[in-house]
N, C-alpha and C positions, 0 to 999 in steps of 0.2 A: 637275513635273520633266521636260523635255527629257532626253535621254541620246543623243547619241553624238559621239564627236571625229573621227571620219574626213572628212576633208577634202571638200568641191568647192570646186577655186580656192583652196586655201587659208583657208577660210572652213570651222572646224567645225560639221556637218551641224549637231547641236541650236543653233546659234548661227542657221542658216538656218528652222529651226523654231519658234526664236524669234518672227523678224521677222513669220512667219507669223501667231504667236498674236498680236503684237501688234495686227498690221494686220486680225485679228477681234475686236479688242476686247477682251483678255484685259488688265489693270494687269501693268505692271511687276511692280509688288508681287507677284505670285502668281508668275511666270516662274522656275524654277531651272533651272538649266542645268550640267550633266555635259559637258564638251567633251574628255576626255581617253582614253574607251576607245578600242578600237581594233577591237572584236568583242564581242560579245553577254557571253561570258563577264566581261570587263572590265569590260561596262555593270554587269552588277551586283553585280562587286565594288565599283563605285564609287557604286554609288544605295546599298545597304544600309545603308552608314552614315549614309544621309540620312532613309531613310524607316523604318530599323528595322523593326521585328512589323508596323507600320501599312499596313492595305492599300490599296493602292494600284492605277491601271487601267496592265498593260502593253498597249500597242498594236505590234502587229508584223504584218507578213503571216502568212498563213493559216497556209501552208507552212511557216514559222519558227516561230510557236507553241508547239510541243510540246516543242521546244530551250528556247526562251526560258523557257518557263515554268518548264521542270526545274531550269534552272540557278539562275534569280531562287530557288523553293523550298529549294535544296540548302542556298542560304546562310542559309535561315530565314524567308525574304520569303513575304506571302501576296499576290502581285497576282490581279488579276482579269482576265483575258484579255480582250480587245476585240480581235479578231485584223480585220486587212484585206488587200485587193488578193487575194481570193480567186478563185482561177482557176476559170474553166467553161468547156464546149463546149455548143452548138448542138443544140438538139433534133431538129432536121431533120439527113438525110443528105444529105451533101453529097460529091461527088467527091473531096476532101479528104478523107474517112476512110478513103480507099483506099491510101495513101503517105505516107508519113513528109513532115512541114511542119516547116518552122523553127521556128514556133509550137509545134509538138508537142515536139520537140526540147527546146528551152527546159525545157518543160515537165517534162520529164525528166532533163533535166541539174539542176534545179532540186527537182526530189523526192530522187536520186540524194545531192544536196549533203547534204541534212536529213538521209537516210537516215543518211548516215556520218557526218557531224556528230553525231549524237546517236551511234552507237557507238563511235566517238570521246574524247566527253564521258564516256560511262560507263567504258569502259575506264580512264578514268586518274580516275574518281572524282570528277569532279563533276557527275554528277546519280546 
């Protein structure tokens, strides 16, 4: 199961996710595809009904994770985290750890997002 409907071009993401697995070899046959959420919480009002109790691998970034998985849980789902696109720094010192980097930034704007996204979510009860 693919899951998301937010656009690139017009073309929903798991629909681009698709062509992916296809083009590694995955059958038709196996492919289902969610193309109508709009956000995490949506993805899995709209998998539950597909995969019920049965567990299942979510894959999200690192950072998203702990959201994802709360919310998939909330509705009764047992996925199995496979998280990616995990952020690191540099073992070495580098001039860069002297000043605020765009890179860093992100990086923070990006913890920041999750932060409140998940109190957020709880606040109004869904994880």
């Amino acid at each position: 199961m693919l899951s998301e409907g937010t656009t690139i071009d017009n073309v929903p993401v798991a629909e681009v996710m698709g062509r992916a697995m296809r083009a590694l070899g995955v059958e038709e046959k196996n492919i289902v595809l969610e193309t109508k959420s709009r956000d995490t919480e949506e993805s899995a009002q709209f998998v539950q009904p597909i995969v019920g109790r049965d567990r299942f691998i979510l894959v999200t970034s690192a950072s998203h994770m702990k959201r994802a998985e709360a919310l998939f849980r909330k509705l009764g789902m047992d996925p199995i985290a496979a998280p990616t696109d995990y952020e690191s720094s540099s073992q070495s010192l580098r001039l860069s750890d002297f000043y605020p980097t765009a890179g860093e930034l992100r990086k923070t704007d990006l913890a920041l997002h999750e932060y409140f996204g998940l109190v957020w979510a709880k606040l109004r009860g869904k994880i």
